[in-house]
C-alpha angles and dihedrals in degrees: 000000000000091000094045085052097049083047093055094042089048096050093045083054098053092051094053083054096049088048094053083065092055144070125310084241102067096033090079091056094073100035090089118094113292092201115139110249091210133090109161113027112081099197096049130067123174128204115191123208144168106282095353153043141223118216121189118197102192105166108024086155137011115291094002111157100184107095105209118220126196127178112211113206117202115215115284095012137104144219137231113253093238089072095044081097101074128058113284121213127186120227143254104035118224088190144016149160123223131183122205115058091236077071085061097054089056099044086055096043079054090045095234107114102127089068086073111109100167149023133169114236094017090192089064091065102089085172095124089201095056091041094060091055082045091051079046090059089241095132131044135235111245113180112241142327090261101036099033111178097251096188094063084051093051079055093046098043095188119205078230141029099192097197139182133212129199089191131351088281111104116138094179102046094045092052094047085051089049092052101048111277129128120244135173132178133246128205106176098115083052092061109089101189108087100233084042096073093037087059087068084084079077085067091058098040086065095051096054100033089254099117102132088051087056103048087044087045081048094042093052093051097045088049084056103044088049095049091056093039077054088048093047097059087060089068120122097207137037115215128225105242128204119185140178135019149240112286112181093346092317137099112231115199139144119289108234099263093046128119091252094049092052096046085063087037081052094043095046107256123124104232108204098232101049103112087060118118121241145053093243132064130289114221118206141158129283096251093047086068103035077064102051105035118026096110096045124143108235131357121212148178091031096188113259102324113133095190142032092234088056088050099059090033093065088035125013094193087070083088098067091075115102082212092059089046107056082042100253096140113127126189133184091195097084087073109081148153125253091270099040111278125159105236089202095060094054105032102027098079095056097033100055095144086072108036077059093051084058096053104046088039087064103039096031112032097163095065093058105032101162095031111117114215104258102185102012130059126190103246123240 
């Protein structure tokens, strides 16, 4: 992150010095603070200016080594001519299309969520307040996020294609940007440290003028998460933790430096695999974890089972857990939209406060003793 720092600093230096070589009229334009405006998110780094604003996006996927720079206009303004190289975007936006269901969560904090047009996988939003514009026909249907239908966004022609990568290797999004359209990156779902990803709403808050909602929205969140992770520390135990399933003969769980690793870490539980390397998931055979965890405390985060009967029934050696057994088992896969969609997947990394409620609720009731499960529910 250091070096990613010096090379920002370097390159806004060397623009200060570019404009002093230029006109009068765009001097004034960088003479406004270049702090960045993130603390959290590693992959995102905000400029303001007067009467616009510089975004970074350097890690929209792992091990990504292109660092993407925008530059967003505000109406009736201009900008200097050294920034004419990089894609320029005007704000704020009066319609847009996104295309990860985190992007959802932070369109309806900022309470503009009618200017979305498109999403790929429709079914997947469980936001009821989007569904009902998409039972209105007010957003269209687009694919999905690696094959997007590009001729319903020609027709769209969004002021903004919020897109996603997983690796450099995106066909739709590099033809929309060929032929005209306006695309910027997002890296949310790269970031591993829980306030890290819900300080992408900054992101959005830029893009709509709303960028002092979404710094208090952030505030607020950040003051929570810190309190319980306060709380936490008071606890008297740490839990054992077990989390995933088998999934085609192999036991998919986080790796030990993972969002979902940090959040037990955060709640006080000691989750078995922490000392793993690595942000993804580790797969391993079915015995390796019987091992290790079958007398774990708790078990969470079970795939997406929404019983304990569905869970024997698709494999009966669940049930040699002594987790499994003393009924310890919870799931956030029981909340869902109208169409299916997981609400965790779309509301839990900008809502982190809460994710970590849930967890200290469950492996610390005591802390929390009239605190109701918002994502999570004990399994039955």
């Amino acid at each position: 992150m250091k070096s990613v720092f010096v090379k920002m600093s370097a390159f806004f230096i060397l623009i200060c010095c570019v404009a002093c070589q230029q006109s009068s009229k765009n001097k004034k334009f960088l003479k406004p603070q270049v702090t960045n405006q993130v603390q959290y998110a590693r992959g995102l780094a905000i400029y303001p200016y007067s009467g616009f604003t510089i975004v970074k996006i350097t890690n929209p996927w792992p091990k990504a080594t292109k660092i993407y720079t925008y530059v967003l206009k505000q109406k009736n303004h201009v900008v200097p001519d050294s920034l004419k190289q990089f894609p320029i975007i005007s704000v704020p936006l009066k319609n847009v299309v996104v295309t990860s269901t985190t992007h959802i969560a932070s369109l309806e904090m900022l309470g503009v969520e009618n200017t979305l047009v498109g999403f790929p996988n429709l079914n997947y939003i469980s936001s009821e307040k989007v569904r009902d514009r998409i039972d209105a026909g007010k957003i269209r249907e687009l694919g999905n996020n690696q094959s997007l239908n590009t001729e319903i966004i020609f027709d769209l022609q969004p002021d903004l294609i919020v897109g996603f990568g997983i690796d450099n290797n995106n066909p739709s999004l590099d033809n929309l940007e060929k032929n005209g359209l306006k695309i910027m990156l997002n890296g949310d779902w790269n970031e591993q440290s829980p306030l890290g990803k819900a300080e992408w709403i900054k992101f959005f808050g830029i893009l709509y003028g709303k960028e002092k909602q979404a710094d208090s929205i952030f505030s607020n969140i950040e003051q929570e998460y810190n309190n319980t992770l306060k709380l936490a520390k008071k606890a008297v135990s740490k839990p054992t933790v077990l989390a995933g399933a088998i999934f085609e003969n192999q036991w998919y769980l986080p790796q030990g430096n993972s969002w979902g690793s940090l959040f037990i870490k955060d709640a006080g539980g000691k989750y078995l695999w922490s000392e793993s390397q690595g942000t993804g998931s580790l797969s391993l055979p079915f015995e390796t974890v019987l091992e290790k965890a079958k007398d774990a405390d708790f078990w969470i985060g079970p795939a997406q089972f929404t019983t304990l009967h569905q869970m024997t029934t698709d494999n009966p050696h669940y049930n040699q857990f002594v987790a499994y057994l003393n009924k310890k088992v919870y799931s956030f896969s029981t909340k869902k939209g109208r169409t299916g969609g997981i609400m965790f997947y779309e509301l839990a990394p900008n809502r982190p406060d809460l994710v970590l409620k849930d967890l200290v609720k469950i492996l610390h009731p005591e802390l929390l003793p009239n605190y109701e499960l918002f994502f999570f529910e004990k399994l039955n």
